[in-house]
N, C-alpha and C positions, 0 to 999 in steps of 0.2 A: 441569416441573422439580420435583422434589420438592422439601420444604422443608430449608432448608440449615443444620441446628441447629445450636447452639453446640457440642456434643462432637462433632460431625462431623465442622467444621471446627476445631476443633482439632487431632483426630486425625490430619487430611488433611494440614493445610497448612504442614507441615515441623516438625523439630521445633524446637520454640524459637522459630518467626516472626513470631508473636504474642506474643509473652513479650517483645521489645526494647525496649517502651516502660519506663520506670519505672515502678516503683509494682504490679510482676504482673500486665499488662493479662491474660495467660492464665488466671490463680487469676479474678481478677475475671470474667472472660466466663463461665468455668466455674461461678462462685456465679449466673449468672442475670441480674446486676446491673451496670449500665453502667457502664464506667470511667469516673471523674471528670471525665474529660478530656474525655470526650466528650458526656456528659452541656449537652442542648440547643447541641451544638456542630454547624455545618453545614460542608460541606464542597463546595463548590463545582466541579461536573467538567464540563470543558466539550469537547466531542467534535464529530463532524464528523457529519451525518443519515446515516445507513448506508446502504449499497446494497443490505445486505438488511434491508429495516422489521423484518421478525420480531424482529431483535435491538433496535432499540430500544424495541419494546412490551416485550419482556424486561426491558429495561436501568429502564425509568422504572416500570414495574411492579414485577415480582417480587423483581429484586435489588436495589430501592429497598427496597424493605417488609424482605426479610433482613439487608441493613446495617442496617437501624436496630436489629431485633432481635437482631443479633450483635455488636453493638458499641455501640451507642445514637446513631451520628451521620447526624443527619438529611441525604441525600444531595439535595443540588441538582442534576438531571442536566441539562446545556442541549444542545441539537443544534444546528448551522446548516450551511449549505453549506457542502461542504470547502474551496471556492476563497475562502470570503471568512473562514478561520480565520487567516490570516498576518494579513491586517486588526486581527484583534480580537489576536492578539500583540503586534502592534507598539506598540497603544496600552494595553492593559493593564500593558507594561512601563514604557512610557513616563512612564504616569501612577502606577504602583506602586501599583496596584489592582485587582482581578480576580479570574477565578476563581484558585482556591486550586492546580486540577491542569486543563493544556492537551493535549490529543492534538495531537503532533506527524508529521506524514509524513514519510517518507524523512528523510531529512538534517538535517532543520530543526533539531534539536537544536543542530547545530554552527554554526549562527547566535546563536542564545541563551545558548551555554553560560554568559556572563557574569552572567546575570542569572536564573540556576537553581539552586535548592537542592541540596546534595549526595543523592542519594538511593542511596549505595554500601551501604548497611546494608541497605535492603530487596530492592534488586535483586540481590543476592550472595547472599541468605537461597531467594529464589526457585529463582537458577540452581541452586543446591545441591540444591534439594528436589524439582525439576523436569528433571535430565539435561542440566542447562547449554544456555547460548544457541548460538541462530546465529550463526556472525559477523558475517552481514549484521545482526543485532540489537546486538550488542554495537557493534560498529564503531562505527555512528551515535548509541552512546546512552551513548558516554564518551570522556574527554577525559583522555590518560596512564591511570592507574588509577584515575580520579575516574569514578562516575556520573552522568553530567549528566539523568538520565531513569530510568525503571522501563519496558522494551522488554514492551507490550502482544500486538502479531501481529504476522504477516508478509504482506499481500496481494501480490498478483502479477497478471499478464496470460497470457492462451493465446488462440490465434485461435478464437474460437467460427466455426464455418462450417456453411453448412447442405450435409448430404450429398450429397444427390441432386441438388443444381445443380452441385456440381461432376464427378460423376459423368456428367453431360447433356453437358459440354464433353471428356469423356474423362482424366478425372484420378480414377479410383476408391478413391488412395489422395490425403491430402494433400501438395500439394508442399513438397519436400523443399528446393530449391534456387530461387533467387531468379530466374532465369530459367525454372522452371518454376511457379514462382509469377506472374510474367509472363503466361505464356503462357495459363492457366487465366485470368485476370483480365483479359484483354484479350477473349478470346469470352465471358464472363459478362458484360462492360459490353456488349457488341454486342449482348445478350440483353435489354438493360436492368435485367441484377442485378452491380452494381461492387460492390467491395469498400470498404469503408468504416473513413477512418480520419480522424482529427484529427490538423491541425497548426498550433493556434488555442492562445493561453495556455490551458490545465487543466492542473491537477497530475497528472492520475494517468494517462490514455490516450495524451497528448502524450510523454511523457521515456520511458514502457514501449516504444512502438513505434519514436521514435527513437535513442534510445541504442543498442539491443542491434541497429539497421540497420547505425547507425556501426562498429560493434566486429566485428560480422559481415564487413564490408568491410576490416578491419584497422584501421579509425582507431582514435583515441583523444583525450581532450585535453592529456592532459601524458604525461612520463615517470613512473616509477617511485619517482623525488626527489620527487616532489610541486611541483615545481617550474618546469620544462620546458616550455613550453606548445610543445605538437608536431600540432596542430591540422589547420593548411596542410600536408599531406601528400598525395601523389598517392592515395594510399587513399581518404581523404578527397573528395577532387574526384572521382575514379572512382564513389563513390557517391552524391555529390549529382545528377552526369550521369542514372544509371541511375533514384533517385528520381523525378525529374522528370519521364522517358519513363512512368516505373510510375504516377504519378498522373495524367497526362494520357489513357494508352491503359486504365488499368480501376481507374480508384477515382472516387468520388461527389465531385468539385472542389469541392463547399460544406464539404467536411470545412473547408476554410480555418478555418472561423468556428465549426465544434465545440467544447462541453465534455465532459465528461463521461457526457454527459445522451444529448446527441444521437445515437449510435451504437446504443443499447442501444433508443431510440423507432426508428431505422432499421430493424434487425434484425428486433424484434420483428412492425415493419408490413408487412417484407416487401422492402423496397424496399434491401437490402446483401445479397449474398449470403455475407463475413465480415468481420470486427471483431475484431481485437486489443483484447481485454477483461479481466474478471475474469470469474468464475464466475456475475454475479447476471443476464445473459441468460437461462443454460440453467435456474437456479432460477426467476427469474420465468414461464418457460414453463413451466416444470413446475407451478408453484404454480396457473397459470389456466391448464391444457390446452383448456378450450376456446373460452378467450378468443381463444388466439394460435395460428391455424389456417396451414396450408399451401392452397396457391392450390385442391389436390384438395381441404379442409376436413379432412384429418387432422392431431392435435394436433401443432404445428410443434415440441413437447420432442423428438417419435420421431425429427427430421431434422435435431438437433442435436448434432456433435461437438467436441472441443478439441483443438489442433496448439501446438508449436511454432513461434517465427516462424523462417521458411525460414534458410540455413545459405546463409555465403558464403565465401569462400577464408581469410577469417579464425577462422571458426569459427559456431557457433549459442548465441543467448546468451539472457538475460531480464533483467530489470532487478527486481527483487523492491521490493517500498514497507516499509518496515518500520515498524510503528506503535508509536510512544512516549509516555509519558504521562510530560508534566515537571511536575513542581514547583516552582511559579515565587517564586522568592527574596522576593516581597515580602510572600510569604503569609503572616497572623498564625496562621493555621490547622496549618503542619506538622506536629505532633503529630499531632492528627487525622487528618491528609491521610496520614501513611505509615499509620495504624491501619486507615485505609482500604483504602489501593493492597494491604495486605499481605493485607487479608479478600479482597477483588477478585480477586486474584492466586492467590489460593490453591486449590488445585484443583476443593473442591466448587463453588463459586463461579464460577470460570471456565469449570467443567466446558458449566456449564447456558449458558454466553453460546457456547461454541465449539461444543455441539451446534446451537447455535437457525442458526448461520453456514450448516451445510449444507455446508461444504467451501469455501466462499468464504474462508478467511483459513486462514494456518496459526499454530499456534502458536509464539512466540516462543523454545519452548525444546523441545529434542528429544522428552521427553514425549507430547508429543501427535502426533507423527506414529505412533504405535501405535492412537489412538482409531477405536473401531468409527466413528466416521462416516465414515472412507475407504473403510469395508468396504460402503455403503451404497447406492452408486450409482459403476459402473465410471465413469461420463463423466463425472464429476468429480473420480476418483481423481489423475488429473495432475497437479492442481493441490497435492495432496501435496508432492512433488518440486521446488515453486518452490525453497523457501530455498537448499539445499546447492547447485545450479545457476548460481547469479549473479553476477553483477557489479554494482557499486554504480558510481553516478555519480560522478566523479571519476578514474576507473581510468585509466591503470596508477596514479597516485595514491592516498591516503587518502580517502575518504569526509569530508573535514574540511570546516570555513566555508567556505574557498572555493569549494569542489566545490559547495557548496551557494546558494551566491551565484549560480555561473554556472547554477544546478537552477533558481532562483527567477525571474533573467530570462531562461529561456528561451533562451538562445543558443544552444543545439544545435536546439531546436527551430524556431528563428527561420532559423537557415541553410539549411534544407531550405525552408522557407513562401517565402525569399527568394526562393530557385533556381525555385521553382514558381512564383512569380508573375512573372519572366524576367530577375530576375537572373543573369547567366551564375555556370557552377558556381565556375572558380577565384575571380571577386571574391566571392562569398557564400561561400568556405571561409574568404577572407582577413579578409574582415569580420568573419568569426566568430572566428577566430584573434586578431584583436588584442582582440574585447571579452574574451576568455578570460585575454589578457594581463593587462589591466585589472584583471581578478578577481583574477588571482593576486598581482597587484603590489601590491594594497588591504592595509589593517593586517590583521593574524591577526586 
């Protein structure tokens, strides 16, 4: 990454976007000399270990050492598991102390909205300078016309599948249809290469592959009111049935007890022949070709493609993860913190964190789907394509708290793990239906 000067990023990162602080933070950064404000000021961001590392030696390195040069505020970057960052929310708010700015998953926003700073000035300065958001961004990272967040990326899921085993079963293209998807994944497990999925608490492999099954099948959880919980539907039970036969006749059964983790150490070892994923399978093979060999010893990146998940009488869907960075209300830091999110955010700056991705995340705002790193490698060009594609949890509803309450316990995920451990399908759709009720019926 080249180095990201002060008049560079000026010139880039919209105009006037730097300039909203008082006091001419733009005159100031352009004389050289740190604004006051930030001057020995630190600002505390605290994110999820990425799934592609490159970006966080980027993040604690390079664009550590350039905030401070372009702004003067010393960045604290902290990483930890993504499944144990609702933990450190819950009690940061709690306690009203913490980091200054949280990476929020999908939805989370609309859990916290109360306890998040407005951050409408900076995220409005962005969309403006950057070809406006997704709406799967925006949706999740405001409340009426308030900003409850500044929308960072978009990650998503595609089935990484290795070629040539499904070509061995007689499927030379990917299946298209859930019954041909069947079909391929039932003589692959007879092979001893299943398909490999989770249906174990994780935030991100768990809710991508279940949700867009449900809606595929027709389900849904509410109507269109946001209100409705319409759950227990014959769609519904039609596709926890069909799950159940799919995991038993060609999927890896310990997916049970999966994270995040688990699928991508399968793949790589050989032992799944696809995964409903993100993009960091096909990169980490790529990154160590001849670490991660095919059973012939040629580099397993050559016999790795990405699909769509199979298409059912309801349609073919994805579930996009939208990544937000809130601003958490109790912070003494806010000044700082947008001085921050606005440098971060802003093109040169970002440019260098969404080249180091490799195609693993999209940009939050139309902009970056023009970036030469699509141009870069066909088999991860799809993953382009997530955002404008989706549907958000919650649907036919809002993407609001509640949607996000039923995201958090798992109850779409839990009604399928039911059915598969032998709960019959109608009581494990009804059980699911009332906890949904539950959800909805809870204070805003």
């Amino acid at each position: 990454m080249a180095r990201i000067a002060r008049r560079r990023f000026l010139k880039l990162s919209g105009t006037g976007a730097v300039a909203a602080q008082s006091g001419g933070l733009a005159a100031v950064l352009a004389s050289g000399r740190a604004p006051a404000l930030a001057q020995e000021t630190t600002v505390h961001w605290l994110r999820w270990a990425d799934f592609v590392p490159a970006s966080d030696v980027l993040l604690k390195g390079q664009i550590t050492q350039e905030c401070k040069k372009a702004t003067g505020i010393t960045l604290k970057l902290e990483s930890i598991n993504a499944n144990d960052l609702q933990s450190r929310i819950t009690a940061a708010i709690q306690s009203g102390s913490g980091p200054d700015i949280i990476m929020a998953i999908g939805n989370w926003p609309q859990l916290y909205a109360e306890s998040l700073a407005d951050s409408s000035d900076v995220a409005e300065e962005i969309g403006k300078a950057q070809g406006g958001y997704y709406d799967v961004s925006r949706l999740v990272a405001t409340v009426g016309s308030k900003w409850i967040g500044v929308p960072w990326t978009v990650g998503g899921g595609l089935i990484a599948y290795r070629k040539s085993w499904f070509e061995a079963v007689g499927h030379n293209t990917f299946p298209e249809t859930w019954d041909a998807f069947r079909d391929a994944g039932r003589k692959l497990k007879a092979k001893g290469q299943p398909i490999g999925q989770t249906a174990g608490h994780t935030f991100g492999d768990a809710p991508a592959w279940w949700y867009p099954y449900l809606w595929s099948w027709g389900g849904k959880e509410v109507e269109a009111d946001g209100r409705t919980v319409v759950l227990d539907s014959k769609e519904t039970v039609e596709s926890i049935k069909f799950a159940v036969a799919l995991w038993k006749e060609a999927c890896d059964e310990g997916g049970l007890a999966w994270d995040d983790t688990n699928n991508n150490r399968a793949f790589l070892s050989g032992t799944v022949s696809a995964t409903n994923n993100g993009a960091s399978i096909y990169i980490e093979a790529k990154r160590k070709p001849t670490t991660y060999l095919t059973e012939k010893g040629t580099p397993m990146v050559q016999d790795i493609l990405h699909a769509r998940i199979p298409k059912g009488a309801g349609g073919q869907f994805n579930l996009p993860t939208p990544f937000t960075d809130m601003l958490m209300g109790y912070s003494k830091n806010q000044a700082a913190a947008k001085t921050f999110l606005r440098w971060v955010h802003s093109k040169p700056a970002y440019d260098a964190w969404f080249t180091s991705q490799q195609g693993y995340s999209d940009g939050a705002t139309k902009e970056w789907e023009k970036h030469a790193v699509w141009d870069a490698d066909p088999v991860l060009r799809p993953f382009r394509d997530i955002p404008p594609f989706g549907r958000l949890a919650g649907y036919a509803g809002p993407p609001n708290r509640k949607a996000a309450e039923v995201v958090t316990k798992y109850i779409i995920v839990d009604m399928y793990a039911k059915a598969i451990q032998g709960m019959p399908a109608d009581e494990a759709a009804k059980w699911a239906h009332a906890e949904v009720v539950k959800a909805y019926a809870s204070p805003a």
